[in-house]
C-alpha positions in Angstrom: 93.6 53.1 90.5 91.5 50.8 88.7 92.8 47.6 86.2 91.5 44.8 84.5 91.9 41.5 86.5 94.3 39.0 85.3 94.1 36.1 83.5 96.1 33.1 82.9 96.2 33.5 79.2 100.0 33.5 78.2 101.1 34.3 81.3 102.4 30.7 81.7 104.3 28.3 79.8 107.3 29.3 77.8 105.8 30.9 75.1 104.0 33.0 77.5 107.4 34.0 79.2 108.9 34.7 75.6 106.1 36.8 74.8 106.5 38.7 78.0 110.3 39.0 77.4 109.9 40.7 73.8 107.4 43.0 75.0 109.6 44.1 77.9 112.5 44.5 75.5 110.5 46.4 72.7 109.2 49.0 75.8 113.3 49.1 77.1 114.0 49.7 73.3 111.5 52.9 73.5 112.2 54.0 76.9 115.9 54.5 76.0 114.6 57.1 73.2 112.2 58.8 75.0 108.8 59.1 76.9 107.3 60.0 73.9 108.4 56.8 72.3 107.6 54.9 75.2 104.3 55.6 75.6 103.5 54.9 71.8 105.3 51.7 71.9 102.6 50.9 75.0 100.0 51.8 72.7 100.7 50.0 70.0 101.7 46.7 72.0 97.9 47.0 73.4 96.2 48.1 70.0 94.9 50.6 71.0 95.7 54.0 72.8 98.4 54.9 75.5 98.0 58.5 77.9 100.5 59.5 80.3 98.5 62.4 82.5 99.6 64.5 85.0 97.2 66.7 86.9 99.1 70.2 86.6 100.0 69.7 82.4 97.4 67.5 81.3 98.9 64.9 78.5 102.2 64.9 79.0 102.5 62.5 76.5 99.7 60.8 74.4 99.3 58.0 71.0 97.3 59.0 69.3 97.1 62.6 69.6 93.3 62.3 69.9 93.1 60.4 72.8 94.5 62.9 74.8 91.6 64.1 76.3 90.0 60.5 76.8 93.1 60.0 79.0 92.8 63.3 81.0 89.3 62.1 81.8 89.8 58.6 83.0 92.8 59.5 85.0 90.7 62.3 86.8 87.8 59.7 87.5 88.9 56.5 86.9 85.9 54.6 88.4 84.1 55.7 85.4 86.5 53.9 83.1 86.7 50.6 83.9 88.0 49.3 80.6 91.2 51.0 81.1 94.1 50.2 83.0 95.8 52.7 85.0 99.3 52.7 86.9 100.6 55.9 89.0 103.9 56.6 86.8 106.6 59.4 87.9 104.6 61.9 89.7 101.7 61.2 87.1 99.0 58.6 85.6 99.6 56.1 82.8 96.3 55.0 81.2 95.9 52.3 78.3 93.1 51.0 76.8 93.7 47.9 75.0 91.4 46.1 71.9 88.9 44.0 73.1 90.8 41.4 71.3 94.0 41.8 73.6 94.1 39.1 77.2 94.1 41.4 79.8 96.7 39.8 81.6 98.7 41.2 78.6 97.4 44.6 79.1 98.3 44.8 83.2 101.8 43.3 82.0 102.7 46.1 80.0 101.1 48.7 81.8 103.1 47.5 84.9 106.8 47.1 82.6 105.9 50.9 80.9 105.0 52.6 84.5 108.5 51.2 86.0 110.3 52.2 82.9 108.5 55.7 83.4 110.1 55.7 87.3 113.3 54.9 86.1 113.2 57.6 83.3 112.0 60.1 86.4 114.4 59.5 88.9 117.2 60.0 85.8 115.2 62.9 85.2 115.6 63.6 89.0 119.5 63.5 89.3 120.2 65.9 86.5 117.4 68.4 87.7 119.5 69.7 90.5 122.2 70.9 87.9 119.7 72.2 85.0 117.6 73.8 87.9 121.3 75.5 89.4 121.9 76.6 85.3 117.9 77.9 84.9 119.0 80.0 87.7 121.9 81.5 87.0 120.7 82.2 83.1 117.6 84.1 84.6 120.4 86.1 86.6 121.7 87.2 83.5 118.8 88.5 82.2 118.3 90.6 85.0 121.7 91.8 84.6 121.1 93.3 81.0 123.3 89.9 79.1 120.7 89.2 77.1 123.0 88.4 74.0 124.9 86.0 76.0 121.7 84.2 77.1 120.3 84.1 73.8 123.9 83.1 72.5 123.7 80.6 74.9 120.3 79.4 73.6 121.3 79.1 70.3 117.9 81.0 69.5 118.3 84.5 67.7 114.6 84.6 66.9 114.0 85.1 70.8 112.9 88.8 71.3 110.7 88.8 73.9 109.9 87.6 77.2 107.1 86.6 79.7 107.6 86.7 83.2 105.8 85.2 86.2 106.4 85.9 89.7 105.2 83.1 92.3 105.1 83.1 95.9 103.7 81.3 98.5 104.2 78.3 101.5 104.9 74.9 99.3 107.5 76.3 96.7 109.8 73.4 96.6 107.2 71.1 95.8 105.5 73.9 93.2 108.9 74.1 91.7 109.1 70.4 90.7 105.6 69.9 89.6 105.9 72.9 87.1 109.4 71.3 86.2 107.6 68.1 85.4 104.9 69.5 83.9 106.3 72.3 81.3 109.7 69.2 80.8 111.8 72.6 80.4 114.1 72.6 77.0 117.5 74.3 76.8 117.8 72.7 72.9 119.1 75.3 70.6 116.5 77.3 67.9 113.4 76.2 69.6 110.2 78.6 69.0 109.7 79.3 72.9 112.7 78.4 75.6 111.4 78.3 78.9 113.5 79.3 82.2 112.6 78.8 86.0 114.1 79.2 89.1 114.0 80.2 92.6 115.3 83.5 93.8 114.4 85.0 97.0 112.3 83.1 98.5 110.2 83.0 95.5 109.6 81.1 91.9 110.5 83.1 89.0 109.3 81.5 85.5 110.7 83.9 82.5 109.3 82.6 78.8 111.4 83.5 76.0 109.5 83.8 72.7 109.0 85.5 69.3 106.5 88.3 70.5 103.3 86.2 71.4 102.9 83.2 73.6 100.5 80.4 73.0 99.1 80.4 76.5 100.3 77.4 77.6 102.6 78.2 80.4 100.0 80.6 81.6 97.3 77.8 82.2 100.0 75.7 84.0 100.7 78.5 86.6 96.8 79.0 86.8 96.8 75.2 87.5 99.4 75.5 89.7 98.8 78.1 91.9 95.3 76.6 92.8 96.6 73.5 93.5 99.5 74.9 95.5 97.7 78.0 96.7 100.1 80.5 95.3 100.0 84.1 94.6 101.6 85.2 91.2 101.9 88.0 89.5 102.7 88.5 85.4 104.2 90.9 83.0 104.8 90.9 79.5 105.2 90.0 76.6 107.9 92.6 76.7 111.2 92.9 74.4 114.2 90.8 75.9 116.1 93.7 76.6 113.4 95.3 79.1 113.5 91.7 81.6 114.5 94.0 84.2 111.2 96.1 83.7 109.3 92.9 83.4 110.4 91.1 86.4 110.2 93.9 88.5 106.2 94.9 87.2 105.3 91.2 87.6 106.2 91.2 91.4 104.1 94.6 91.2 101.3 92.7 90.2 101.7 90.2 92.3 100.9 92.4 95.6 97.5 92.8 93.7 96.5 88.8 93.9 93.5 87.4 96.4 93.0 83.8 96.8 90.4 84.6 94.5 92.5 85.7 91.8 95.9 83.9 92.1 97.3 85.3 88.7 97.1 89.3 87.6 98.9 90.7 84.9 100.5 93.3 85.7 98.3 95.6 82.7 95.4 95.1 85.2 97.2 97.0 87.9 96.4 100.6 87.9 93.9 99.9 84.5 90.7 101.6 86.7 87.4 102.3 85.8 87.7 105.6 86.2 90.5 106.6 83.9 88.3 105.7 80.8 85.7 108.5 82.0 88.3 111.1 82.3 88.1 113.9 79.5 91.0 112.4 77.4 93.0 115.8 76.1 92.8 118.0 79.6 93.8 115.1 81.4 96.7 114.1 78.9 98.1 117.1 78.8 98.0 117.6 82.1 99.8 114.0 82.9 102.6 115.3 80.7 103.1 118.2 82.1 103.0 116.5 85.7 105.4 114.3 84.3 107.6 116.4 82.2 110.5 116.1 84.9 110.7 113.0 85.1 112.9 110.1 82.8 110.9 106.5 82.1 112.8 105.4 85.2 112.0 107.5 87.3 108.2 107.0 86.5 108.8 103.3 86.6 110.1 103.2 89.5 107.6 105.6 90.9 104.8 103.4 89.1 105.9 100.2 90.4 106.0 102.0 94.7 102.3 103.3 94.0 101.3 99.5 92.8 103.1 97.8 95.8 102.1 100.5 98.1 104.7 100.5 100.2 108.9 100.6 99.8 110.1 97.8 101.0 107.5 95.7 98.8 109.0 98.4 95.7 112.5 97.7 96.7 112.3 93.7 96.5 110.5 94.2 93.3 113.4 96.2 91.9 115.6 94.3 93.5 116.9 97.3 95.4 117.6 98.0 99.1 114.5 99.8 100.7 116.9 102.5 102.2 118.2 103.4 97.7 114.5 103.3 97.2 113.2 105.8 99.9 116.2 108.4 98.9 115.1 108.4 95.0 112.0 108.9 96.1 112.5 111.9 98.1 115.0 112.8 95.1 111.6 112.7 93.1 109.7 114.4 95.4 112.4 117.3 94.9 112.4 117.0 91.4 108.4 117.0 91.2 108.2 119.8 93.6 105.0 117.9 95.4 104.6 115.6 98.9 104.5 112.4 97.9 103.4 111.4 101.4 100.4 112.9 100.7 97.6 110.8 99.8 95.9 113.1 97.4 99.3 113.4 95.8 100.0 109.9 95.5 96.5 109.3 93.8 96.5 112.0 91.3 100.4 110.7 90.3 99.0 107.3 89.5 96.4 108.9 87.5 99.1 110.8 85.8 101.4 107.4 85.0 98.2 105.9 83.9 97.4 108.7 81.7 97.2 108.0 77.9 99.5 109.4 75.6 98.6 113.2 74.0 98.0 113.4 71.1 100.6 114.7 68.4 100.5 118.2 68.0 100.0 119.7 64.7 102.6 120.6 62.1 103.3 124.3 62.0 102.4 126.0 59.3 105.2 126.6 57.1 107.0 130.8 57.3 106.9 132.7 54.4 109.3 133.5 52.4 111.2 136.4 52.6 110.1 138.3 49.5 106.2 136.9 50.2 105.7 138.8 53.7 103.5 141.2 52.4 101.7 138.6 49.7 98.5 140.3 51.0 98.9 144.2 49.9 97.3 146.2 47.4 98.4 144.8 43.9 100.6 142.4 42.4 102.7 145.1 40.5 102.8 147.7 43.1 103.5 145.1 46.1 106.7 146.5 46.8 105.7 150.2 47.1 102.7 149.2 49.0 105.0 147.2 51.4 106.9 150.1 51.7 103.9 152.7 52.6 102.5 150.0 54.9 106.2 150.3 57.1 105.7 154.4 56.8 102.3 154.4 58.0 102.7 152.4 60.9 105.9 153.9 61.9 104.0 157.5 61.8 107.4 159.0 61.1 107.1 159.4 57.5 109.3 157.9 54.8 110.2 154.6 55.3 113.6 155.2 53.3 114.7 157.8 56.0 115.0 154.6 58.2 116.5 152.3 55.9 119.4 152.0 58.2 117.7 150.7 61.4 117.2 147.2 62.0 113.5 146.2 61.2 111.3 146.1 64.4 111.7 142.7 66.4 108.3 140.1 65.3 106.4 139.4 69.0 108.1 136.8 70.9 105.8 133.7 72.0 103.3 133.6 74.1 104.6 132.9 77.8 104.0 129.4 78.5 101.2 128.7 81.2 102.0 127.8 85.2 103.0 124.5 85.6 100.8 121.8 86.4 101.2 120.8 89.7 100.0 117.5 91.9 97.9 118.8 94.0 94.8 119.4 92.0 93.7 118.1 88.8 92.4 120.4 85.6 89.4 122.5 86.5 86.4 120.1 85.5 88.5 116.8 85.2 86.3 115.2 87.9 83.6 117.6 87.8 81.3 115.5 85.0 78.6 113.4 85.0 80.2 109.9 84.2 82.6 110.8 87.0 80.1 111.3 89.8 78.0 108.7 88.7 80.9 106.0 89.1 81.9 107.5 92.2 78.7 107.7 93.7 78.5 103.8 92.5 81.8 102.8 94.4 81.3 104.9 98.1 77.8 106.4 98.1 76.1 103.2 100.0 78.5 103.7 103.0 77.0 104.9 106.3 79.0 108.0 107.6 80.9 106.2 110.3 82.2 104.4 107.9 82.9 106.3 105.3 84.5 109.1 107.7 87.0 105.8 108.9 87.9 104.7 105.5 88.8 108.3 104.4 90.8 109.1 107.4 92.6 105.2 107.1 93.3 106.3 103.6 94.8 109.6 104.3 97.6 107.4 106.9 98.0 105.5 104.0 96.7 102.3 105.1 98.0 102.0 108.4 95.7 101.3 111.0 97.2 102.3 114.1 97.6 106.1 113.4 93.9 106.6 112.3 93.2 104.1 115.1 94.2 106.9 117.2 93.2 110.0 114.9 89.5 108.3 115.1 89.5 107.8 118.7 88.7 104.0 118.6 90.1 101.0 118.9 92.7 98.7 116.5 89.9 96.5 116.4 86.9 98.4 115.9 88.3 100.3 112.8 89.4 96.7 111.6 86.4 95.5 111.9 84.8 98.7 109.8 87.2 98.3 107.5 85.8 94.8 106.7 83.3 96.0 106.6 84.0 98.6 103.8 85.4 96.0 101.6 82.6 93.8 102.1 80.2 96.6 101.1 82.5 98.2 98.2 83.3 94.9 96.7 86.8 96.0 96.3 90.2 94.7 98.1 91.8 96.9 100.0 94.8 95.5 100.4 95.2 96.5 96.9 97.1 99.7 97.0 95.8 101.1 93.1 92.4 100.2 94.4 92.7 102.5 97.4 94.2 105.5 95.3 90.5 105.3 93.5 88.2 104.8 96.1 90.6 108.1 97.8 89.2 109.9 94.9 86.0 108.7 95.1 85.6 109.8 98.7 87.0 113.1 97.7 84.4 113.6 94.2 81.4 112.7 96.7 81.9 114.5 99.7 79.8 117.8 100.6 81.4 118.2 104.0 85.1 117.1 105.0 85.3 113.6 106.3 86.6 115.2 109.5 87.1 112.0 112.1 85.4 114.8 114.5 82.2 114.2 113.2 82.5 110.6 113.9 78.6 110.0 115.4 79.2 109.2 118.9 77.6 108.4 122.7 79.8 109.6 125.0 83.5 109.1 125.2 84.5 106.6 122.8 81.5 105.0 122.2 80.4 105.0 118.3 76.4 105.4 118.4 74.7 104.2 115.1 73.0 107.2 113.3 
């Protein structure tokens, strides 16, 4: 921390100590209103401006509102700033810069009285954080539980339709937990604009924004800020109505599964959003998704939507907040229901293409029926319609007059067309892969591979991603396939611990091939020995 040196200009002799005394009691006057008050009675006891900065937030609080940024700066490098005077204040920086007409002993003095009053404001802040963090908790419980009236009753904010959730995990929580707290200064005060809740639940730290329909942005820059300085992984969902939090929560830990040191935060909109859907024929391939689908209600796809994301059930059960043992019996339910294996991994890729699929498109309006007396509006005359209508019946009945049958029911119109076979899983429309754009993305993705490895990826892909089975399928070693399959990402440029991105390069493999990627033809010298083609 850098500060002006000190002089001994009023900082002696009584009306020094007086002066002292009345600034210390017009910053204890502020401090008892709030930070915000604080830090502008500090400005304007120094003439000129007054930042408190904290490295997650930025300016928590700043006078004037313009100096913000000059603050941000000089607390971030304050060896370039020498005119200002900095103190470390409650987790964060306090930075003044006086008039060059103010003593800098004065400056240091209140710099050093407005940095303690910020501590004592913090560790206040401290003692009741246990209780509002216990009450953040248990309101976010709620909204899991479907009381969203309550909560918003609770809130005092009718206006709040819609929520944003984030989903953070990682090693320093605790301390994550109380820099965010610091940083977003949570508010519980009735008929605010945005209300923001966090709290830990299961080992993880669940932020849930409460808004009108649109966020500003704010609280996801803070997260961005916090998971790189925390190394977290989060995931996020929304904005999505209040009443769907469940949904939210339980797509944001989806999401979450798909972040890399890399990229800490993913919505959970970029999950499953591939490259290759957009190249797809639109009306074959909706049509087909909803007749694939037809079965199912929203949650089942959902929950279906949210396993294929997390690629495994025990990650979809914690995002659901189920047991993995309720989760792996509605799946096999679905699996029923669908009539298709969902262990397959053809299966599994084509269903993600189906819940990714666009909506059809409205059919068309039928064409209104005729009335009754217009059936025949086509005959042979206007006058003579009638007579016409009745040697039309005659003719076509070939049994001469029509009266003679004028007891009989009419004959029965042609009943509709029988609907076509069902779509099923296990292949997609004819020609739905079979295009140019198509081949040309996938040749993109996999056609640089060598053979040995694209023969290991494809067989690692069919076991779903576990090594140890095509370990043993390939006739190599744990560590030889790991070491291709580094090898394959490296190349690809894709992470495969992602379990969307897998289901497309599957595909890929499966549009490019001309042979199948039989672990047999695995190029070989002797035994187990993998010889280099």
């Amino acid at each position: 921390m850098s500060s002006t040196g000190t002089t001994d200009h009023e900082a002696t002799g009584p009306r020094g100590a007086r002066h002292e005394r009345d600034t210390a009691d017009r910053l204890l006057r502020a401090a008892t209103r709030s930070g915000a008050h604080l830090i502008a009675e500090a400005a304007s006891l120094v003439q000129g401006w007054a930042v408190l900065a904290d490295p997650i937030a930025g300016a928590v609080y700043s006078t004037p509102a313009a100096a913000a940024a000059d603050g941000v700066h000089a607390a971030a490098a304050p060896r370039e700033h020498p005119h200002c005077t900095q103190r470390p204040a409650a987790g964060a920086v306090l930075v003044l810069a006086a008039a060059p007409t103010v003593p800098p002993g004065h400056a240091c003095h209140v710099a050093t009285t407005t940095a303690a009053l910020l501590e004592v404001r913090g560790q206040r802040a401290a003692e009741l954080r246990g209780e509002q963090m216990r009450l953040h908790t248990t309101l976010i419980g709620l909204l899991l539980a479907g009381h969203t009236a309550a909560v918003t009753e609770t809130l005092g904010g009718s206006g709040l339709t819609h929520v944003t959730v984030y989903r953070l995990s990682g090693i320093d929580l605790p301390t994550a937990h109380e820099v965010l707290w610091r940083a977003v200064r949570p508010s519980l005060a009735p008929y605010a604009d945005a209300v923001t809740l966090m709290g830990r639940r299961d080992g993880e730290l669940l932020v849930a924004e409460l808004h009108h329909g649109g966020d500003d942005g704010r609280i996801l820059r803070l997260v961005s800020r916090l998971s790189e300085r925390h190394h977290l992984l989060a995931g996020l969902a929304g904005p999505l109505p209040l009443a769907e939090m469940p949904t939210a929560h339980s797509d944001a830990a989806a999401a979450r599964h798909s972040a890399t040191p890399d990229r800490r935060v993913v919505p959970a909109d970029a999950v499953g959003a591939s490259r290759l859907t957009p190249l797809l024929r639109t009306a074959p391939y909706a049509r087909w998704a909803e007749s694939v689908l037809r079965p199912l209600s929203p949650a089942h796809q959902h929950l279906l939507l949210v396993w294929l994301r997390t690629g495994s059930k025990p990650r979809a059960a914690a995002a659901l907040g189920l047991s993995a043992g309720t989760v792996r019996a509605r799946i096999r339910d679905l699996s029923r229901l669908l009539g298709a294996d969902l262990e397959d991994a053809t299966v599994r890729a084509h269903l993600l293409l189906a819940l990714r699929a666009p909506a059809p498109a409205p059919a068309p309006a039928p064409a209104p029926a005729p009335a009754p007396g217009d059936e025949d509006s086509d005959g042979e005359g206007d006058g003579d319609s009638g007579s016409g209508d009745g040697d039309s019946r005659s003719h076509s009945d070939g049994e001469g007059d029509g009266r003679s049958h004028s007891g009989s029911s009419p004959p029965s119109p042609p009943g509709p067309p029988s609907p076509p076979d069902p779509a099923r899983l296990e292949s997609l429309p004819d020609g739905l892969l079979d295009t140019e754009a198509v081949r040309a993305w996938a040749i993109g993705l996999v056609g640089g591979l060598e053979p040995h490895l694209r023969i290991a990826l494809a067989c690692w892909l069919r076991h779903h991603a576990r090594t140890a089975p095509a370990a043993a399928e390939l006739h190599v070693h744990r560590t030889t396939l790991a070491g291709w399959l580094t090898q394959c990402a490296e190349d690809l440029a894709r992470n495969l611990a992602d379990a969307t991105v897998r289901a497309e390069i599957h595909l890929a493999l499966r549009a490019t091939r001309t042979g199948p990627d039989d672990p047999a033809a695995l190029p070989r010298r002797g035994g187990r020995t993998y010889r280099r083609l």
